[in-house]
C-alpha positions as CSV (number, residue, x, y, z in Angstrom):
1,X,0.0,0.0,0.0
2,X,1.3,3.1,-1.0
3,X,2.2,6.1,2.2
4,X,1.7,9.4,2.1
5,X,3.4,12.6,3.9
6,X,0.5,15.0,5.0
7,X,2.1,17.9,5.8
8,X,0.1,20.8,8.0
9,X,0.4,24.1,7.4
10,X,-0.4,26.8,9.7
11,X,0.9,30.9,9.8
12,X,2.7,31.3,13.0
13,X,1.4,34.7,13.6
14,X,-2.4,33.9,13.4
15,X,-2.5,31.1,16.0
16,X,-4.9,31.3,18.4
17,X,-3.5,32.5,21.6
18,X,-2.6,29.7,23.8
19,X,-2.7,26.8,21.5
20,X,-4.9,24.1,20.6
21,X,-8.3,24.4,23.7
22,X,-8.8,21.1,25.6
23,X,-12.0,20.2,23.5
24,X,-9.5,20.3,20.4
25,X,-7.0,18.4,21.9
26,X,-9.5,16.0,22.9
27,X,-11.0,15.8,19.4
28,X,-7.9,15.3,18.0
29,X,-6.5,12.8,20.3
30,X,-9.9,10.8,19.3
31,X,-8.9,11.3,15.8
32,X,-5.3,10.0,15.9
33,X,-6.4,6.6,18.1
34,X,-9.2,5.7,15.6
35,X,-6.8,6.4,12.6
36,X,-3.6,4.4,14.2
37,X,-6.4,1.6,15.5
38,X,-7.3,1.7,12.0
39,X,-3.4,0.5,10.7
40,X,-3.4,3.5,8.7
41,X,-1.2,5.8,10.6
42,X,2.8,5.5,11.0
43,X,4.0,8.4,12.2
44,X,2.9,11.9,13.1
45,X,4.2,15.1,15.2
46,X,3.9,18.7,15.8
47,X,7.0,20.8,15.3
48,X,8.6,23.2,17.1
49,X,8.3,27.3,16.5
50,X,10.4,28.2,13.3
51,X,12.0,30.3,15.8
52,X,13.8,27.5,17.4
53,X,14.6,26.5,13.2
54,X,17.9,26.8,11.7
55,X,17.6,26.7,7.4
56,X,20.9,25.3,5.6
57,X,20.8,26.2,2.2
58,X,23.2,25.1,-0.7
59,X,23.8,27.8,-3.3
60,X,26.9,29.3,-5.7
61,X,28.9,25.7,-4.2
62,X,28.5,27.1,-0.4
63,X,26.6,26.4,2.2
64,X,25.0,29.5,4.5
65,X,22.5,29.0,7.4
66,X,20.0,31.2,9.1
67,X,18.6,31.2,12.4
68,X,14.6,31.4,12.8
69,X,12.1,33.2,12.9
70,X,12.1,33.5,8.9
71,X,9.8,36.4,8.6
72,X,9.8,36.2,5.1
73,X,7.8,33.0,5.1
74,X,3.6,33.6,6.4
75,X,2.9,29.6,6.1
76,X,5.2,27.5,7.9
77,X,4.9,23.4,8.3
78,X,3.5,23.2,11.6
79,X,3.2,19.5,11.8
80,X,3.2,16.2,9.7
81,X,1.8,12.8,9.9
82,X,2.7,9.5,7.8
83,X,-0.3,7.3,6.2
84,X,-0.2,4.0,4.7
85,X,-3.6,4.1,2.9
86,X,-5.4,2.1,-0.3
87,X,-4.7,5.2,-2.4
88,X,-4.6,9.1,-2.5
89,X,-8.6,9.9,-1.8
90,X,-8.1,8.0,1.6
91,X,-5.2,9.3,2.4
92,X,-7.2,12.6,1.6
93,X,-10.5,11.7,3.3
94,X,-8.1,11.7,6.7
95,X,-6.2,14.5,6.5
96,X,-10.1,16.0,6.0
97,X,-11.1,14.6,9.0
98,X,-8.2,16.0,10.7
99,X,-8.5,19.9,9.9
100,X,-12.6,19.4,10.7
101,X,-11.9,18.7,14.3
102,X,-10.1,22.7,14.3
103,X,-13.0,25.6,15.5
104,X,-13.8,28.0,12.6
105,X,-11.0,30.6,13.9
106,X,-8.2,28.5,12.5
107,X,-7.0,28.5,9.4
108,X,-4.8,25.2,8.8
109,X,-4.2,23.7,5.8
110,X,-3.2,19.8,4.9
111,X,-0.8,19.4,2.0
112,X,-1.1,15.4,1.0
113,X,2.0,14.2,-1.1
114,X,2.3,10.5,-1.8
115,X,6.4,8.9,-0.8
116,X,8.0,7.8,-3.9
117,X,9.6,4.2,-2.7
118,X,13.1,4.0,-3.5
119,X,14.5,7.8,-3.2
């Protein structure tokens, strides 16, 4: 069965203040069990504040690094998961499921990429 990286997308500087509320955490730790009870999840995790980042880019044959925040960026990868589903429109139906458990004041966003074996 093929995986998929579903990668979640939030902008740092519109998150509600204090977090995730205890009736989202609870919805969402509801979620997760039925979706890992379910075989379909392998991984998943929330990521620290691009603050706490470091980029290393490769460019001109030399490498550079920058220290977080990157202000330049409004949508950062706020968190991830790792599916092993029948095909894409599962893997999709999920990461659905996932951003409908949010209250209306955030705006999150689920990019679903399937993992090319072999790279």
């Amino acid at each position: 069965m093929p995986r998929f990286l579903t990668l979640i997308r939030i902008d740092e500087k519109n998150v509600p203040e204090g977090g995730p509320s205890p009736e989202l955490q609870k919805r969402m730790g509801e979620l997760l069990e039925e979706i890992t009870k379910a075989g379909v999840m392998l991984d998943n995790g929330g990521l620290a504040a691009t603050s706490e980042g470091t980029r290393v880019t490769w460019s001109g044959g030399k490498l550079s690094s920058t220290d977080g925040p990157f202000t330049e960026t409004k949508e950062v990868v706020g968190g991830y998961s790792i599916v092993q589903a029948k095909d894409k429109a599962e893997a999709l139906e999920w990461a659905s499921r996932f951003l409908r458990v949010h209250e209306d004041h955030w705006t999150v966003t689920a990019e679903v990429r399937e993992i090319i074996e072999g790279c």
